[in-house]
Structure formats: structure tokens, C-alpha cells
LUMVEXVEX-815455 format. One record per residue (C-alpha): residue in one letter; x, y, z. Coordinates in nm, 2 decimals. Example, Ala and Ser with C-alpha at 12.3 -4.5 7.8 and 13.67 -1.06 7.14 Angstrom:
<nodes>
{A; {1.23; -0.45; 0.78}} {S; {1.37; -0.11; 0.71}} 
</nodes>
This chain:
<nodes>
{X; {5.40; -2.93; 3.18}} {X; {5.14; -3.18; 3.23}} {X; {4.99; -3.14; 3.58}} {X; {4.98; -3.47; 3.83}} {X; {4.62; -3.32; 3.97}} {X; {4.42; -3.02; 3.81}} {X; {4.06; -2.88; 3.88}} {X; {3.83; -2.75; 3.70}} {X; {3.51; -2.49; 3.85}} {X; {3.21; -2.47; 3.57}} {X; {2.90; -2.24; 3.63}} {X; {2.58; -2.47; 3.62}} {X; {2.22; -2.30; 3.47}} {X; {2.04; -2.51; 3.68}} {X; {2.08; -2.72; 3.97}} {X; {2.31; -3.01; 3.83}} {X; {2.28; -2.88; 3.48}} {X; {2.70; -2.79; 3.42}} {X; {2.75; -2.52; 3.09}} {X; {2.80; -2.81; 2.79}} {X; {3.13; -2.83; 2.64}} {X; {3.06; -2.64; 2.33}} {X; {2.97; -2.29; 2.58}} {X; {3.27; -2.33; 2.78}} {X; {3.45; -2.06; 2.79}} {X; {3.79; -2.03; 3.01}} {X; {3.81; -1.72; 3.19}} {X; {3.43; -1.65; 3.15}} {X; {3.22; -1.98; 3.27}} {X; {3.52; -2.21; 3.30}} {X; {3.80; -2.14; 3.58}} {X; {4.08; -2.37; 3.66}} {X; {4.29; -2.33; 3.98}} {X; {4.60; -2.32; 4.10}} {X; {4.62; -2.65; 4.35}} {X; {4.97; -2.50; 4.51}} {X; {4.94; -2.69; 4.85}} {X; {4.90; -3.05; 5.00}} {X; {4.53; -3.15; 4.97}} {X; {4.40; -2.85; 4.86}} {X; {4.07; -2.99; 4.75}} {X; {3.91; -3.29; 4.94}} {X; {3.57; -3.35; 4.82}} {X; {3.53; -3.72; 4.78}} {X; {3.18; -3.92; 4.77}} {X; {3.12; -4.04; 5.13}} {X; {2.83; -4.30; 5.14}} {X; {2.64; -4.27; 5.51}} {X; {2.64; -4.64; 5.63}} {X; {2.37; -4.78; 5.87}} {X; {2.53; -5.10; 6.06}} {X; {2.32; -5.38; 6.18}} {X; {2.44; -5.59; 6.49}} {X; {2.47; -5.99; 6.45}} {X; {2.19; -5.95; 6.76}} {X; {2.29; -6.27; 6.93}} {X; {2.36; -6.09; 7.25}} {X; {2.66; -5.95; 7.14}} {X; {2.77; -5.60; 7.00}} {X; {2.94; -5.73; 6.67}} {X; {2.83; -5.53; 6.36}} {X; {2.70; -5.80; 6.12}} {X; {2.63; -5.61; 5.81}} {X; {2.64; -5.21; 5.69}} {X; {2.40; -5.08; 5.47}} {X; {2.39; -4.73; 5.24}} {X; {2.11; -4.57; 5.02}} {X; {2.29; -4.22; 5.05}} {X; {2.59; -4.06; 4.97}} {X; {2.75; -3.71; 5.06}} {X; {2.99; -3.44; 4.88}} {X; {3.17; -3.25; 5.05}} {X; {3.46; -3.17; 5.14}} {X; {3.75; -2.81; 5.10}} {X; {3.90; -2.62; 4.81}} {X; {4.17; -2.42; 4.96}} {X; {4.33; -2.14; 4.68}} {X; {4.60; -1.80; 4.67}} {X; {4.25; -1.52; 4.58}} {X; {4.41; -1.43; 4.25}} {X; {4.33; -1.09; 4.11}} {X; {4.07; -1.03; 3.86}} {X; {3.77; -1.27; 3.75}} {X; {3.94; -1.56; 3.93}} {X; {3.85; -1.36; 4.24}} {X; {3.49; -1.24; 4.12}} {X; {3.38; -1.55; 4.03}} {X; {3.44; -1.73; 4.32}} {X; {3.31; -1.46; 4.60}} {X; {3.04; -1.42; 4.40}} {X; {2.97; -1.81; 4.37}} {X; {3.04; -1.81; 4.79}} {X; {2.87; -1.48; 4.88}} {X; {2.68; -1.36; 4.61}} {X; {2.26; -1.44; 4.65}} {X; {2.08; -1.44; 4.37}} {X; {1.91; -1.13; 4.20}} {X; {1.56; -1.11; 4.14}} {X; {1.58; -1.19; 3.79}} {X; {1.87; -1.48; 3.85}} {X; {2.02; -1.34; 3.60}} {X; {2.37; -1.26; 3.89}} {X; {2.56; -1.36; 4.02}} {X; {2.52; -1.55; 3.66}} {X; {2.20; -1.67; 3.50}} {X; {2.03; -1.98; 3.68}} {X; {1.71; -2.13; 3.73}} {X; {1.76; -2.19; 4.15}} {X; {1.55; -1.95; 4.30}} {X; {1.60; -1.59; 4.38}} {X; {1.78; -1.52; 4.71}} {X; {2.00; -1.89; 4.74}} {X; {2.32; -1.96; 4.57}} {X; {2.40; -1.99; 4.26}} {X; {2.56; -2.36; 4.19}} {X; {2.88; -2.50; 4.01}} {X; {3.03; -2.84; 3.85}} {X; {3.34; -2.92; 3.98}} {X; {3.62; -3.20; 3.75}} {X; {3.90; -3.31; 3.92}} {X; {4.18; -3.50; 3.80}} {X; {4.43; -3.70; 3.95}} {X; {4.70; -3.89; 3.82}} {X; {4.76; -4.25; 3.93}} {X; {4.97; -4.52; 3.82}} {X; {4.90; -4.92; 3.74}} {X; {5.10; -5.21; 3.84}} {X; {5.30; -5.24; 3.51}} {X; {5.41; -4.83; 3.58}} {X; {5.17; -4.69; 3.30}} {X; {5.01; -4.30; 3.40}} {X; {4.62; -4.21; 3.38}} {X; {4.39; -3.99; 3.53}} {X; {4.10; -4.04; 3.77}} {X; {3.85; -3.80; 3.66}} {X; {3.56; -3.74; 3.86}} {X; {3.32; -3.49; 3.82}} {X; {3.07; -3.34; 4.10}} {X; {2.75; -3.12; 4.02}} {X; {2.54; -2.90; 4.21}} {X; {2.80; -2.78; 4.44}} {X; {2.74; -2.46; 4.65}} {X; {2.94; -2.29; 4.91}} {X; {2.85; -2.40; 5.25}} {X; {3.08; -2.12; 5.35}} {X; {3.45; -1.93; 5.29}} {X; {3.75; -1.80; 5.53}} {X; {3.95; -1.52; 5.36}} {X; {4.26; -1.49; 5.53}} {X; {4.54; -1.22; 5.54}} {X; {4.80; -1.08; 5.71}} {X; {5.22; -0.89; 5.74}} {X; {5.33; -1.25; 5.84}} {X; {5.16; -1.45; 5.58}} {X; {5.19; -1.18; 5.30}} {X; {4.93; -1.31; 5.04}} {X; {4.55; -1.35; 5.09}} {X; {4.41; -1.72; 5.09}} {X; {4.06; -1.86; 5.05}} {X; {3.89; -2.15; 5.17}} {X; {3.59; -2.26; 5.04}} {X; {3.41; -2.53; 5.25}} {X; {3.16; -2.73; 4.94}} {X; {2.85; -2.89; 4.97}} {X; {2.73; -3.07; 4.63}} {X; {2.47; -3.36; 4.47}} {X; {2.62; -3.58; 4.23}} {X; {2.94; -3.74; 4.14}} {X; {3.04; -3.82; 3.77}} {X; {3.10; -4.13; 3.73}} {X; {2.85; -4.23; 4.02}} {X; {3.16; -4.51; 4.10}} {X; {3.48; -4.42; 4.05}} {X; {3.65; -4.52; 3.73}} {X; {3.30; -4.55; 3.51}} {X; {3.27; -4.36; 3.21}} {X; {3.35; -3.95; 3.19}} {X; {3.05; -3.70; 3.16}} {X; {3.02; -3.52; 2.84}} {X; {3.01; -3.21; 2.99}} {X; {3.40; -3.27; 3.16}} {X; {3.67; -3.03; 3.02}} {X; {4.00; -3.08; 2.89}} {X; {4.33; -3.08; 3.11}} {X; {4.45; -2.68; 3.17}} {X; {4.74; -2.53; 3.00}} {X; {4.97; -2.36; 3.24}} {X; {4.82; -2.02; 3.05}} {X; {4.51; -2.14; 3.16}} {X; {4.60; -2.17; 3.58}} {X; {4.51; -1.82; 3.71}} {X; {4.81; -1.61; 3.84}} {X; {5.13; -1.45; 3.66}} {X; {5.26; -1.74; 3.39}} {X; {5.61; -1.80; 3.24}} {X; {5.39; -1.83; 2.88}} {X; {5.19; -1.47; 2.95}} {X; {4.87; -1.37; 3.08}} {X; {4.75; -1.34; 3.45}} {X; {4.74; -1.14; 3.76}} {X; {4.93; -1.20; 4.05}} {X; {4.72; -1.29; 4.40}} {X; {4.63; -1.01; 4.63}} {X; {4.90; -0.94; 4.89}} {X; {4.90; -0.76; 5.21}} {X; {4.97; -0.41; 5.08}} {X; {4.62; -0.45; 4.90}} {X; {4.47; -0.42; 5.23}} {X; {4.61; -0.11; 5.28}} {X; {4.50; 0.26; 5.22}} {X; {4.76; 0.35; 4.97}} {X; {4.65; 0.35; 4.57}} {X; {4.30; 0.46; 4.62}} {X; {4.20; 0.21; 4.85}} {X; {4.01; 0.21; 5.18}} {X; {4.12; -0.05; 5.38}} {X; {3.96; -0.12; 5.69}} {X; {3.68; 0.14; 5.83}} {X; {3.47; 0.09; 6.14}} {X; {3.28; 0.39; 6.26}} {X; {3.10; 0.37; 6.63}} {X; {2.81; 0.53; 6.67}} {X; {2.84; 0.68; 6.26}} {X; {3.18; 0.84; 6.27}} {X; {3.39; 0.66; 6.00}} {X; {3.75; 0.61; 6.15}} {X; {4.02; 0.42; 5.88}} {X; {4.26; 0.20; 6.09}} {X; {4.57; 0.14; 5.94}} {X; {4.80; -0.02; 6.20}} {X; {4.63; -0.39; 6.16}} {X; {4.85; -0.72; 6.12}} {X; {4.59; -0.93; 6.04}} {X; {4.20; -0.97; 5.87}} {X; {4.03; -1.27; 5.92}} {X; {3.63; -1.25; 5.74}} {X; {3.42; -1.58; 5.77}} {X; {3.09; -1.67; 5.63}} {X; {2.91; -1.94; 5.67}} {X; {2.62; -2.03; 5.48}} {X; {2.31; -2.26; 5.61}} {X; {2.25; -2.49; 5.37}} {X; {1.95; -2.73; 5.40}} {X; {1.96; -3.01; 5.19}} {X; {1.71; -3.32; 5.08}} {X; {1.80; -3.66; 4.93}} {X; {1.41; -3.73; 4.92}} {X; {1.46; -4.13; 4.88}} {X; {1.76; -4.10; 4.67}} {X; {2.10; -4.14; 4.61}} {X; {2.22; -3.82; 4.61}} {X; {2.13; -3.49; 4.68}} {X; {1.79; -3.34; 4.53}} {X; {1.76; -2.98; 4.68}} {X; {2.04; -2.76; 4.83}} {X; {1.87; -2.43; 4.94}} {X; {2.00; -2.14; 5.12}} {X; {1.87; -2.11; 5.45}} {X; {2.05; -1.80; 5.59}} {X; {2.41; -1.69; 5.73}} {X; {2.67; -1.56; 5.94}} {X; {2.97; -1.35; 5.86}} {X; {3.26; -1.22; 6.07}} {X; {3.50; -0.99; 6.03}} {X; {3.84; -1.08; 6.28}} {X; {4.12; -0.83; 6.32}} {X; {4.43; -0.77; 6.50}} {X; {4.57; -0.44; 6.53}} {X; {4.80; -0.19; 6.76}} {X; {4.62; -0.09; 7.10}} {X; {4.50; 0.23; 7.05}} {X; {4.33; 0.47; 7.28}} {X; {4.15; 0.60; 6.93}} {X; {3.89; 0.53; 6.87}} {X; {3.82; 0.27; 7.17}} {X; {3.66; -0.03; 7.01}} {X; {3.61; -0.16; 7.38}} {X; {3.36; 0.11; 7.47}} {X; {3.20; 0.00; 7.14}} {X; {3.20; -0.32; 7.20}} {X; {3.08; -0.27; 7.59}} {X; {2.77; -0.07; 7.49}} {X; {2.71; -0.25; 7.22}} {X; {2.71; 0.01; 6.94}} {X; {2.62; -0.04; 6.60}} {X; {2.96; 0.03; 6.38}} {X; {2.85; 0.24; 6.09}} {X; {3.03; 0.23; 5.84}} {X; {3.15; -0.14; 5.82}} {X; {3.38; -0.21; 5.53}} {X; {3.68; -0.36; 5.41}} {X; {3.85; -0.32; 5.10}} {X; {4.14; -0.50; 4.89}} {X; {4.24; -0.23; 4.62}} {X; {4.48; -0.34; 4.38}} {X; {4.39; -0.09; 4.12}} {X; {4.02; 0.11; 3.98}} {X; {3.98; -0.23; 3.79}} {X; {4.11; -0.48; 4.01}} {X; {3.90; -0.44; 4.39}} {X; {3.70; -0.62; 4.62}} {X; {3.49; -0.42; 4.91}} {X; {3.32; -0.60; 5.20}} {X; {3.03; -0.41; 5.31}} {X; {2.86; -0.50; 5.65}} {X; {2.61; -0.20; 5.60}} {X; {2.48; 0.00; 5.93}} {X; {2.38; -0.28; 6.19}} {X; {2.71; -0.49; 6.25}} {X; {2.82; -0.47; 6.61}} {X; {3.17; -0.59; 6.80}} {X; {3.13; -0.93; 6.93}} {X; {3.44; -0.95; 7.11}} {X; {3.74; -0.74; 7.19}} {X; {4.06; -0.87; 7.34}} {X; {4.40; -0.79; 7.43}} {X; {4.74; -0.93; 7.37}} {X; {4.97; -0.77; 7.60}} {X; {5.32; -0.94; 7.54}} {X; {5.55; -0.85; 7.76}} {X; {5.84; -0.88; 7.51}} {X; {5.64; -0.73; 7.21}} {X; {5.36; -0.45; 7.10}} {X; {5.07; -0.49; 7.29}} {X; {4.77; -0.53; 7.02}} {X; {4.38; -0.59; 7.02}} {X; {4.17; -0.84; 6.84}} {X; {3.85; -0.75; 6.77}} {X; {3.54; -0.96; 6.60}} {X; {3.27; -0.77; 6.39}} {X; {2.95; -1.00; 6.33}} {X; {2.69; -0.86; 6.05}} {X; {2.33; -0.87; 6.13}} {X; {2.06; -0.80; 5.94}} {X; {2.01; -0.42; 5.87}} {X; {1.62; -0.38; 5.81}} {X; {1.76; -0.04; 5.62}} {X; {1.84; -0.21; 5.33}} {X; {1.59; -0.23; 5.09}} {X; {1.54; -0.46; 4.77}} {X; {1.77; -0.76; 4.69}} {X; {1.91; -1.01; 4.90}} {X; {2.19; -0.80; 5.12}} {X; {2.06; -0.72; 5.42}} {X; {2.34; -0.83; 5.63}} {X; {2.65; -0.80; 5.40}} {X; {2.75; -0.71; 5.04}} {X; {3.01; -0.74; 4.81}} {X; {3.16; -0.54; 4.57}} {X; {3.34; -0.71; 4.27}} {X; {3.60; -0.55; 4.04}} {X; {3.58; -0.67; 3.77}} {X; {3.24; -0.68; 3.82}} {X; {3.15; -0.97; 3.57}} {X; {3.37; -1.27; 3.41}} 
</nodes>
């Protein structure tokens, strides 16, 4: 069934420099998503306007001008098993090896983030009732920074990818497309289970669990790894400091990463074991710091906040009509006992581990 609005995600080799169509390759450097909510991705060019008053002792704007435009804007998604899921934690979370060869090969520098070419369509409609698409393509997007959401009541993990990027393609809307832009998706080709075959499902809350060889949830005080199972909820943010440069142009010229922050957010049953408030009130290093979703040994993602995250807050719901529960924050910080690459505060672990 054709689709009223589709995206497309393409790795890019180099800042702005989107894998041609002849190298695309769905599944592998190519990844379309599933847009199954209102608005679920809102980058749009935003040109930053400078107004001039009329200046005859009046405040009346006489006149904007703009030499710069901005892209960003949200890609909201269902974190579908498999490479769907690796290649966008790895695009969000992922810096870049020493040989930027991974998370894929590029030519940005060691240590940032790796950069994709975003095409989205969406289909309007002319005055006589005829159907096209508005294609516009953006390049040298990176991940300013991601929410991964999960919980009993919501049932199915979501992410949110907050987008910084450079270019738009056409630079005005309804120009010519890029060469590089790919063809519309079949419904094969939209990740999750499909009526035609192929697919994994999203992960859902039981993935978050300990059962089928996973290890859900593990904070240790003071080194003593302690599993918690009775959570209702798992909130982890990131966000990434980007730094970026027009340098007397249009659009965007540099995009580095400049450092992050990373959270993990529970909600679980008050428990006198272990007592995350004496933790939190001494300020104790949790060691370990993980959390997994296990779906199966080829089908994982681990969180590791390595030996120098500490509790942040710690607070109580005490309903009087319901379980009384604690939330409690983890924040990562950098753990000097980390040696080479570029994870001194967090990691993750991807299953599969390339796409």
C-alpha cells in the first residue's frame, strides 16, 4: 500500500557525503521506519531571521533578514529488534573507533558521531485533486541526543531521537531531488513483523526482564551486584553536546561532539534491600551499572554505565490507595578506569552487533 509519508535513514562516509544509490543496501546502510504516530518526525529547515526596526521612534519591525538556516527537529520510533535497533543506538550512542571504521566507516574524526542522510516524503495534494510527494532530503544529521522509554503500562519500548543536521535537499522546497534520494519503501521493507514476511517485532516490557538469559536491571553499591526485578518503569537519556559552525554560510559546516550526559530513571517497589537511599545519601559509586533488553543470544542490547555512575536522586511515591514505590536517577560519569576508546562514561552492547 503506498504510504501518505515514509522516511528514509542512509549512513553518510563523510560529513554530508550520503552512501550513492548504487551502494544502498536496505537492511545494511539503508533503514526505513515505521512513522506509526502523529508527527513523528519534525525536522524542517528553520531560517534564523534578524529584524530591523523602521527606526522612526517607533518599535515596528521594518524588514527581516536571514543568511542562516537550522535542521533540527525529532524522530520518534517503536525500537524494533535486530539491525533496526543497532543501527540507530549506534548512530545516537556510539563514538567513533580509532580507526572510524564503527560504528561504520567515516571520515569525521575519531571520538564524535558518526553522521546520516535523512529523505522524507510526504504526500500532498494540488488544487485540481492530483497526489505527489514532497521529497526533501537532509545531510549531515547527528544525534543531538535519545530517550529510550519503557514500562508494564506502556508495554513496548520507544525511542526518541532529538536531530541536529547541515543541509537540506532541495535547498528550497520543491527544487529538484538529490541523486543520492532512495526509492519509496515496500511494506517488507518498514522494520517490524509484515503481513508479506520478514521482520522482528519491537522490544516489549518482558525484554527487560530477567527471564531468557537476560539481566535486566543491576545496580551494585559499593561493588555488590544486586538484580532488581520488581521495576515498572526505565527511563535512559542521553544527551549529546553538539557544537556546531555555519562559518559565513548557509548551512551548517562542522557538527562535532563536544561531550555528554546520560541517565538512567527507574521506578520500582520500595524495598528495604538493598537501600538505594543510603547510596544515594553517601554518595556511593554503583558498581556494576547495567541494563539489558534480552530478547534472545542474537537479539540484545546492554547499557553499561561502567564503575563510577552514582544516584542522583531518590524519591518516594507513597500512594495511599496504591504500592508505595521509589524512583531513582543514575547519572554516568566518567570512569578514568576505562582505558582505550571513547567509553569512559557509558557503553553499549549491540546484538546484532553489525547491519
Amino acid at each position: 500500500m503506498a504510504a501518505r509519508e515514509w522516511l528514509a535513514i542512509l549512513e553518510e562516509s563523510a560529513f554530508n557525503t550520503p552512501v550513492i544509490t548504487g551502494s544502498q543496501v536496505i537492511g545494511t546502510n539503508v533503514f526505513y521506519a515505521r512513522l506509526d504516530g502523529s508527527d513523528s518526525f519534525t525536522m524542517r529547515p528553520v531560517p534564523e531571521m534578524v529584524s530591523v526596526p523602521y527606526g522612526g521612534g517607533v518599535a515596528i519591525d521594518a524588514f527581516r533578514v536571514s543568511d542562516k538556516t537550522t535542521l533540527a527537529g525529532r524522530l520518534t520510533t517503536k525500537l524494533y529488534q535486530g539491525a533496526y535497533a543497532s543501527f540507530l543506538l549506534s548512530w545516537a550512542g556510539v563514538r567513533i573507533n580509532s580507526g572510524q571504521t564503527a560504528p561504520w566507516t567515516t571520515t569525521e574524526p575519531p571520538g564524535d558521531l558518526a553522521s546520516c542522510a535523512i529523505l522524507h516524503a510526504i504526500q500532498a495534494t494540488t488544487v485540481s485533486g492530483t497526489t505527489s510527494y514532497v521529497l526533501r532530503g537532509y545531510t549531515g544529521v547527528k544525534v543531538a541526543g535519545y530517550d529510550f522509554s519503557i514500562s508494564e503500562q506502556s508495554q513496548v519500548g520507544t525511542l526518541s531521537l532529538d536531530l541536529m543536521g547541515s543541509t537540506p535537499l532541495p535547498a528550497v522546497e520543491g527544487g529538484s531531488a538529490a541523486a543520492w534520494f532512495p526509492s519509496a519503501p515496500t511494506d517488507v521493507q518498514l522494520p517490524g513483523p509484515q503481513g508479506t514476511g520478514g521482520g522482528l517485532g519491537p522490544y516489549v516490557f518482558t525484554h527487560a526482564g530477567t527471564g531468557g538469559g537476560g539481566t535486566s536491571l543491576v545496580l551494585g553499591g559499593g561493588g555488590t551486584p544486586i538484580t532488581r526485578a520488581q521495576f515498572q518503569s526505565i527511563h535512559i537519556s542521553s544527551k549529546n553536546a553538539l557544537m556546531k559552525r555555519h562559518w559565513a554560510n548557509q548551512f551548517a559546516q562542522t557538527l562535532r561532539f563536544c561531550g555528554r550526559s546520560t541517565t538512567l530513571e527507574a521506578q520500582h517497589f520500595y524495598n528495604i534491600t538493598p537501600d538505594d537511599r543510603i547510596n544515594y545519601e553517601t554518595v556511593t559509586a554503583m558498581t556494576p551499572a547495567t541494563f539489558q533488553l534480552y530478547a534472545s543470544s542474537t537479539e540484545a542490547i546492554t547499557w553499561n554505565f561502567n564503575s563510577n555512575s552514582v544516584l542522583t536522586s531518590v524519591t518516594d511515591q507513597l500512594a495511599l490507595s496504591d504500592l508505595f514505590l521509589q524512583t531513582l536517577t543514575l547519572t554516568s560519569q566518567y570512569d578514568s578506569t576505562v582505558g582505550s576508546g571513547y567509553a569512559q562514561d557509558y557503553s553499549l552492547t549491540l546484538l546484532p552487533s553489525t547491519f
